[in-house]
C-alpha positions in Angstrom: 189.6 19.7 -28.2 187.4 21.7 -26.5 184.0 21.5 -24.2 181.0 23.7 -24.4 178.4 25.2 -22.5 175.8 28.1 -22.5 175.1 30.2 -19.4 171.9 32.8 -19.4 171.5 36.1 -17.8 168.4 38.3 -18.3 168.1 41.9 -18.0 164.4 42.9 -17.0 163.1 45.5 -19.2 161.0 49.0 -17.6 157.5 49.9 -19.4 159.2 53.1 -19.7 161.2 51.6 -22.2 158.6 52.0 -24.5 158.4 56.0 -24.5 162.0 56.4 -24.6 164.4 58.3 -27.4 167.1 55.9 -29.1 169.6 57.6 -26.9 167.6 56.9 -23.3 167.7 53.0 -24.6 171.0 53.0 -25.8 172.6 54.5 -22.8 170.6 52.3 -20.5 171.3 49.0 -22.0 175.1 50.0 -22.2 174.6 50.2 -18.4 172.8 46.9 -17.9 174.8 45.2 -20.6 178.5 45.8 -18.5 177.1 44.6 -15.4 176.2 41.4 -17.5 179.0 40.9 -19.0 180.9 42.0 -15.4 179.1 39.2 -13.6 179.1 36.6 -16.3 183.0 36.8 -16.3 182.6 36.6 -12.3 180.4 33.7 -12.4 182.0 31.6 -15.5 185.3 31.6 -13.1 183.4 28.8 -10.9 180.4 27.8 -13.4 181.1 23.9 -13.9 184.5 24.2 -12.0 185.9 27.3 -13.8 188.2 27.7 -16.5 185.9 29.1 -19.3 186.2 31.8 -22.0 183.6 33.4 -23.3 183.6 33.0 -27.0 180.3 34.5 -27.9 177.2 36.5 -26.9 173.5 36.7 -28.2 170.7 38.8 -27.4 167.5 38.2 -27.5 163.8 40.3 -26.1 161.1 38.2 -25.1 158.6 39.9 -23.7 159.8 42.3 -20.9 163.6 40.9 -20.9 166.0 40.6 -22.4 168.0 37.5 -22.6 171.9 37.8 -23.1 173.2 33.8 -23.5 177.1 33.2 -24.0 178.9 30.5 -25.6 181.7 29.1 -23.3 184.6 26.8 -24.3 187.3 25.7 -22.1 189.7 23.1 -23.1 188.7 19.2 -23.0 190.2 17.4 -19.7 191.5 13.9 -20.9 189.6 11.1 -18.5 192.0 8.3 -18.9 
């Protein structure tokens, strides 16, 4: 058995997104999206008293950021 829980990070997105190539974005948001994922797997280590895997990522733009949320599961504690 296994519990779950979601954690948020947002990247804030530039105007100057708008004007850029394909490239610009997709080198950019490689940038951004390791330091996400760097400081999720930081921050899960202690999130809820630690112990968490990531098990999946979504992302989604609203407006001007962009919201990565991950799926965490770490194993059920028995509370008999």
């Amino acid at each position: 058995m296994f519990e779950y829980r979601a954690f948020v990070a947002t990247i804030d997105l530039k105007p100057a997104i708008r004007t850029a190539t394909s490239d610009q974005v997709s080198q950019g948001l490689t940038i951004q999206l390791a330091k996400v994922f760097d400081e999720a797997g930081k921050a899960i280590e202690t999130f809820e008293g630690g112990y968490w895997e990531i098990t999946s990522h979504s992302l989604v733009a609203l407006q001007s950021h962009l919201v990565v949320s991950f799926l965490l599961r770490r194993p059920k504690v028995s509370r008999t």
